[in-house]
C-alpha positions, -999 to +999 in steps of 0.1 A: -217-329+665-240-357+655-241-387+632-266-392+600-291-360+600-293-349+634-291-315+639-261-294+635-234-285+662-230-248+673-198-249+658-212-263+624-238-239+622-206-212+629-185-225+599-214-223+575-222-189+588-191-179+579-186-195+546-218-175+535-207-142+551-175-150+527-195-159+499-218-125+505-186-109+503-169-123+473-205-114+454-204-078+469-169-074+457-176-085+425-206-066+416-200-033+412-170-044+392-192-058+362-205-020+348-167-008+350-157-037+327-187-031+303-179+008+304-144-001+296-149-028+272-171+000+252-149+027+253-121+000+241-148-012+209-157+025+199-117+033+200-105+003+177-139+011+157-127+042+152-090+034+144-101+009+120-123+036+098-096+059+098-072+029+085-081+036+046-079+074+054-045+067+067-036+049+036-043+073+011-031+101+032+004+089+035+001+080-007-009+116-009+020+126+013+043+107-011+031+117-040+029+150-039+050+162-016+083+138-026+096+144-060+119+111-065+087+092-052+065+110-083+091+108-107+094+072-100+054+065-105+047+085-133+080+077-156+071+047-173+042+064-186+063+076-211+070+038-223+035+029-226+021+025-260-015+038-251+000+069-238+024+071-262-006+070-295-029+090-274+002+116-274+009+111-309-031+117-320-027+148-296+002+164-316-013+155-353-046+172-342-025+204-331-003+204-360-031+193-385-050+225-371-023+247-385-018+231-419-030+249-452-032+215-472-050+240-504-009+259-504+009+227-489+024+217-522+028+257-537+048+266-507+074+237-512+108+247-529+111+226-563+143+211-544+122+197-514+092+188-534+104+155-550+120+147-512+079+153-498+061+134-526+082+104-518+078+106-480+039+111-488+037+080-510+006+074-528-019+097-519-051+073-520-085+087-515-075+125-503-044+148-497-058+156-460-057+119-449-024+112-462-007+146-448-025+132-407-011+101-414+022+111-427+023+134-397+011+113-373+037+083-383+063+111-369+049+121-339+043+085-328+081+081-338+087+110-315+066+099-289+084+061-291+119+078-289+144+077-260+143+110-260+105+113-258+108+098-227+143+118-212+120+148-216+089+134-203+106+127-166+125+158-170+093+175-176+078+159-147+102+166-125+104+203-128+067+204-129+061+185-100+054+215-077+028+224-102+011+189-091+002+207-061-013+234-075-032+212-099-050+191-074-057+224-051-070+241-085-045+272-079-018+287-099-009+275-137+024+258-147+025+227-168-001+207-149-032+228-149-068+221-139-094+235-157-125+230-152-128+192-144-100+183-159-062+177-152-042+188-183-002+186-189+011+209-218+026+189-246+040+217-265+076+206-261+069+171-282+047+189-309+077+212-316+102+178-323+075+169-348+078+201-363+120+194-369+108+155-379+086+170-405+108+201-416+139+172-421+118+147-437+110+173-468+077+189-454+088+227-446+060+244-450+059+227-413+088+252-405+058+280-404+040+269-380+039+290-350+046+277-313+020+256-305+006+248-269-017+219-270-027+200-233-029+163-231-056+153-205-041+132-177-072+131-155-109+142-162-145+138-136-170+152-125-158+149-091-127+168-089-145+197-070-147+174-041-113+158-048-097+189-048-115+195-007-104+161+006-068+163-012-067+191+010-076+176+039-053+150+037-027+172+033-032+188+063-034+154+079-003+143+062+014+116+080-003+122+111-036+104+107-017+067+107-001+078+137-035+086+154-051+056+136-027+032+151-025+048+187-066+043+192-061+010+179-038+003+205-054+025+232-086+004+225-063-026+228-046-015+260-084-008+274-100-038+267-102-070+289-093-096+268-066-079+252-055-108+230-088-111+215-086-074+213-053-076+191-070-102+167-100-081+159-085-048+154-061-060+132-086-081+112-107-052+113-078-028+099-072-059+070-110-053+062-113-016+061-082-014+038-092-045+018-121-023+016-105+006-001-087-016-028-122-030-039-135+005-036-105+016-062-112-007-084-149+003-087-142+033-090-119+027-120-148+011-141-167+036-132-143+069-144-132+047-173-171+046-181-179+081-178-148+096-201-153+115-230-150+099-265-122+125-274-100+108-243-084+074-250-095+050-229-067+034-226-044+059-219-064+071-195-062+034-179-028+032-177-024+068-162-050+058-136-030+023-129+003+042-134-011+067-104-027+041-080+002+013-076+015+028-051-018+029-032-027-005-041+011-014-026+003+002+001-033-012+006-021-052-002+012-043+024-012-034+057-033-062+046-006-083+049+007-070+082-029-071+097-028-109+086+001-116+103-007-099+132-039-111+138-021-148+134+003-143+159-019-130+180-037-158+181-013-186+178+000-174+212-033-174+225-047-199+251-074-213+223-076-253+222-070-250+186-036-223+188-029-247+215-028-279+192-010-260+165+016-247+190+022-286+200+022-297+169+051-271+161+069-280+190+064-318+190+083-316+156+114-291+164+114-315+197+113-345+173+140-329+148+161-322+181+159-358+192+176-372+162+200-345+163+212-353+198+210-391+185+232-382+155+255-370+181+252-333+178+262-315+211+257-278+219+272-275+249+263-247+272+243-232+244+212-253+250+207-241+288+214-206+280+186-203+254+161-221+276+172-199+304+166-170+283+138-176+260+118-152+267+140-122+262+158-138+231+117-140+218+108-102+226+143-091+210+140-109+176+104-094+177+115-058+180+144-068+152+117-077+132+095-044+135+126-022+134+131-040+104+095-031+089+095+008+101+130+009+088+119-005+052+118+018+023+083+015+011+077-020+021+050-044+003+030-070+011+054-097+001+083-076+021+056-084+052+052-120+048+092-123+039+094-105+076+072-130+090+092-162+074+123-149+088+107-144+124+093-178+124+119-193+112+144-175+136+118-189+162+121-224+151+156-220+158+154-209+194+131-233+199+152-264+187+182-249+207+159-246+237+146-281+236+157-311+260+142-316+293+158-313+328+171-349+329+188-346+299+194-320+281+212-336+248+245-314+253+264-341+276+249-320+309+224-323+332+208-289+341+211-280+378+183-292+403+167-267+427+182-274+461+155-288+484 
């Protein structure tokens, strides 16, 4: 071997021989390695894609599920309809045009026993400008009366509740029963409150009202131009039922499982799966301008708002609630990520438990062999109040968004707790103890 430039030894020129017979290597190994990771990052993409699209399905397949096929559940959603004072007037204008249909106003008067006719000229009042005008509103005064009563609204879930298998049959355009769909329209037979008018109007003097026959008369609950389609995908999603969240969140997590950087992986599907169901919502709410637009005059518009609002919370609860979990996870995700930014907010969070800690153990707080035993066993006391907290969620009777970020608040706060129990360093731990010192 020689000094400055000379020329190299034989065993210099060896070692640099070998170094690039390693390096040759290394790059040979490496190569064919590259297409493999781009075929599975691919296949990972398409699969969370895919997952994410079928996220809003998901949604309003498992609403559908509820909705139709649990009883309680539809009971629940459409019972304070009943309460509502567009629904309740749009009911009331319903009955007076049915029973208004059937009234001889020309024989109104003759048919009236002299006892009952002093009795119906009170009730009518002054007459104004025509006989006919004072009769509707006279009539309508008692159906809205009937329609505002308690026991307006004991029938209406009653009602509902023995029709609900007809719901089925409504939205799949088979079979009659109260709910029936005809033509483009969703209709549910009022018949029952037009003949408590009736009694009203017999009892308040009027009994030429006693004559009139049985009447059926259909109050529209829903009305488009679409329902020939809705009826195709409400089948569809029936047959999906609660199987297409299930397969939406195992390609989401296939995808996950396939792809390289796995973390990043988790933070974009569950971003994605926010934005495809905050998608939806937005799409809902278009779509509720738009059939509000497109009603008839005869239908009350709002009514027909308040059924569609009354019918959609549920959805909308569930759309804000995987928003909200998407959120979160994506967060967490991240925060635990190796990121210079998740890194300065992880030390910023545990500078200040450590700092919290430090004026505890200054205060003179001692935990005794509590401290080493949650830094001994962080990580499985982390992974177990994780899986307490999705147990938790799963186990949650129609959770909402706010339920998820309650979730969320306990787990981090349950964290913060580990994490000031686990704090202390080696030399001295705060708890009166040194911990034990690898032999050497």
């Amino acid at each position: 071997m020689t000094d400055g430039n000379g020329p190299a030894q034989p065993d210099d020129r060896d070692e640099i021989r070998e170094l690039r017979d390693r390096v040759a290597t290394l790059e040979s190994a490496r190569a064919p390695r590259a297409p493999r990771h781009r075929g599975r990052s691919l296949l990972a993409a398409i699969l969370i894609v895919i997952g994410c699209v079928l996220a809003p399905l998901s949604v309003v397949a498992a609403w559908a599920a509820d909705e139709v096929g649990d009883t309680d559940r539809y009971v629940a959603t459409v019972g304070p309809l009943a309460s509502n004072p567009a629904v309740q007037e749009a009911v009331a204008n319903r009955a007076t045009d049915a029973l208004m249909s059937h009234i001889d106003l020309s024989t109104l008067l003759a048919g009236v026993a002299p006892a009952d006719r002093p009795r119906l000229e009170k009730a009518l009042g002054k007459l104004g400008n025509s006989l006919e005008g004072a009769v509707r509103s006279f009539v309508h005064d008692k159906a809205l009366a009937v329609a505002g009563s308690s026991a307006f609204e004991t029938i209406w879930k009653q009602a509902n509740r023995q029709i609900h298998s007809s719901l089925d049959k409504a939205l799949t355009g088979k079979g009659g029963g109260a709910v029936q769909l005809k033509g483009n329209t969703v209709t549910l037979d009022i018949g029952p409150l037009v003949d408590r008018v009736k009694k009203r109007l017999v009892d308040s003097g009027m009994s030429a009202a006693g004559r009139i026959p049985e009447i059926h008369t259909n109050f529209t609950i829903l009305t488009s131009d679409k329902i020939s389609k809705v009826k195709t995908y409400v089948r569809l999603l029936q047959v999906a039922g609660n199987w297409l969240p299930v397969i939406a969140l195992v390609l989401v997590a296939a995808g996950v499982l396939l792809s390289v950087r796995r973390r990043r992986a988790v933070v974009s599907g569950a971003l994605g799966v926010a934005v495809a169901v905050g998608l939806l919502g937005i799409g809902l709410r278009i779509f509720r301008v738009i059939y509000l637009d497109r009603l008839p005059a005869s239908v009350s518009q709002d009514a027909a708002a308040a059924v569609y609002d009354t019918m959609t919370h549920f959805l909308f609860t569930m759309v804000r609630m995987v928003i909200a979990l998407g959120v979160v996870v994506a967060l967490g995700a991240w925060l635990t990520g190796p990121g210079r930014r998740a890194g300065v907010v992880r030390g910023l969070w545990t500078s200040g438990i450590g700092a919290v800690r430090s004026t505890a153990d200054g205060a003179g707080m001692r935990l005794g062999p509590v401290g080493p035993f949650v830094r001994r066993y962080r990580t499985w006391i982390t992974w177990i109040v994780v899986v307490a907290a999705l147990v938790v969620l799963l186990l949650w009777s129609y959770p909402t968004g706010w339920v998820v970020f309650g979730i969320a608040l306990c787990l981090l706060f349950v964290m913060a707790v580990v994490e000031f129990l686990g704090a202390g360093s080696g030399a001295g731990t705060g708890d009166g103890e040194r911990e034990p010192r690898p032999a050497t």
